[in-house]
N, C-alpha and C positions, 0 to 999 in steps of 0.2 A: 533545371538543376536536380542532382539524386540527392537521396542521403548516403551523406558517407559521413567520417569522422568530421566533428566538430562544427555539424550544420547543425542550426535551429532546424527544429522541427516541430510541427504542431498536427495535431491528428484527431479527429474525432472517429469515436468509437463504441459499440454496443461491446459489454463484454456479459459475459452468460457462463453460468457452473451448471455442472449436470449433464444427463445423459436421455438425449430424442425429448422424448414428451415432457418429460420431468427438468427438461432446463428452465433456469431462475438465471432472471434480469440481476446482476451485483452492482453494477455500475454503468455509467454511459456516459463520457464526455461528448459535449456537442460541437457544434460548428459557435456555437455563440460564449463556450466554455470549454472549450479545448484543451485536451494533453500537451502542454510545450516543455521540452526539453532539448538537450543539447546533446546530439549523439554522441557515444562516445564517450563521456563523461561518468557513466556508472550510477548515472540516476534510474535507468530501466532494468528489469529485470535480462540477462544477455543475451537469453535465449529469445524474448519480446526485439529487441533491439534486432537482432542477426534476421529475423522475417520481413522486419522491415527494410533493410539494406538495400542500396539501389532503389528503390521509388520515388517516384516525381509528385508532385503539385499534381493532384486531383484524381492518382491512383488509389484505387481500393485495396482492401487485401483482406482476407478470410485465411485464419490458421487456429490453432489449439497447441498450448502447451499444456503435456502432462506433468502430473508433480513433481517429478523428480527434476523437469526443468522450469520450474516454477516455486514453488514454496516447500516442495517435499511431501511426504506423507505426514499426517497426523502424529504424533509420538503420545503415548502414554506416560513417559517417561517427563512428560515436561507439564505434566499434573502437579503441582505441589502444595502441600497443605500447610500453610504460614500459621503462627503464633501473631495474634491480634496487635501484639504491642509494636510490632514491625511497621504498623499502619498509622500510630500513633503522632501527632503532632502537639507540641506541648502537651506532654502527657493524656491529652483528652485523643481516643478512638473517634473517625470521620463517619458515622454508617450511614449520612446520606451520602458521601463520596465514595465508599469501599462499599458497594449494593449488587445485588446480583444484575449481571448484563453489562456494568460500566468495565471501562476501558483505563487501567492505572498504569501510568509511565514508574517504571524500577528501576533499581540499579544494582547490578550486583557486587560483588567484594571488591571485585577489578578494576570497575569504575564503567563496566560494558550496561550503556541503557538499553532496557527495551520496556516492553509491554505487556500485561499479562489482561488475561480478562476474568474480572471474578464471577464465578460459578455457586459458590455459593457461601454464606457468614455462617457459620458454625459458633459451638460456644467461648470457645479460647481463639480460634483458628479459622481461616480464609482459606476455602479449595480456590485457589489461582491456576489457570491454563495460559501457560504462553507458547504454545501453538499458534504460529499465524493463524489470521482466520478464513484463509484460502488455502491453508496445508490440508491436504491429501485431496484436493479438488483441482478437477484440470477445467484450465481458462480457455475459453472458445471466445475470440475477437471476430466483428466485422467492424470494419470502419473504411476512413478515406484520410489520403494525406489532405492536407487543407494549404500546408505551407513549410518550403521549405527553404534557404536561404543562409549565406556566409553569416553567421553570427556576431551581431557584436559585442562590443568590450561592454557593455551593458549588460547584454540578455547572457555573457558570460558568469559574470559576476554574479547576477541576481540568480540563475538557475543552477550555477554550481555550489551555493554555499543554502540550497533549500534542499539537497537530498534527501530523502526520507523522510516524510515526518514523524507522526508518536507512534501512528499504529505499523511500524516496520515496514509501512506504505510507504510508494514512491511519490507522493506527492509534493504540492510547493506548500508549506502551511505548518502548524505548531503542532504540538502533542493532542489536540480537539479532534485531529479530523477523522477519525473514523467514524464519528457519532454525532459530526455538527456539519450539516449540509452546509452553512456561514461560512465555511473555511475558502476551501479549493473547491466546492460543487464535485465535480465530475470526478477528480481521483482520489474524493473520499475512501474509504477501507482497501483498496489496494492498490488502487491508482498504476494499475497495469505494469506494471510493472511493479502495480499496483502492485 
């Protein structure tokens, strides 16, 4: 069986940023923790999904997406310097939850969430970056299909209402997983489609 629309699929994978000598290991789903989703579905990044098309149970595949079919370039534009009290919960400021490095699920006016990662606590004011944290870095996969198959009303259900989780990652798991191996393991921070 290939993959085509609306087959389970599960894939183990190395994924790697960077360029010859300088590439860094990001992520790695295994054979014992593997990528499962449902193609087709919109839980992968399109350009991730469209590589894979047509392959069978036990095929390999090696490609690279660059940013602009992946997460984009970097923006500087998406730098922003918050007023502390935005942070606030029952009037008391979080500063071991709002620390430089963590990872804070937001909302904006609209009601559109995402993620920002703080950079650094200033004294009124939070430098927040919500730049993925794969924008402006092109994703180099090797991996192997492990399995693929007619999906069921099960793995339908369960894999179409886990799209994304907190960190704009494709993975199955809550607003934690970019920073808690506990979650999903392997599609921690981008989860390939990550």
């Amino acid at each position: 069986m290939n993959i085509t629309a609306n087959k389970f699929v599960s894939v183990s994978y190395d994924l790697n940023v960077g360029e010859g000598e300088d590439r860094e290991l990001m992520e790695q789903a295994t054979a014992e923790r593997p990528l499962k989703f449902i193609y087709g579905l919109g839980a992968m990044l399109p350009a991730f999904e469209s590589r894979l098309s047509g392959l069978a149970k036990g095929e390999t595949f090696r490609f690279s997406l660059s940013p602009e079919n992946a997460y984009g370039e970097y923006e500087e534009g998406n730098l922003l310097e918050l007023p502390k009290n935005v942070f606030e919960v029952d009037g008391r400021f979080d500063d071991a939850f709002i620390s430089e490095g963590n990872t804070v699920p937001m909302m904006t006016a609209d009601g559109q969430q995402l993620n920002g990662s703080v950079l650094e606590v200033r004294g009124d004011t939070v430098l927040m970056d919500f730049n993925h944290p794969l924008a402006g870095e092109t994703l180099h996969f090797d991996g192997k299909v492990l399995d693929v198959h007619e999906a069921t009303a099960g793995e339908i259900a369960e894999l179409s209402t886990s799209v994304h989780g907190g960190c704009g990652c494709h993975c199955n798991c809550d607003d934690n997983c970019c920073n808690d191996d506990s979650c999903c393991g392997s599609e921690q921070k981008c989860g390939c489609g990550c």
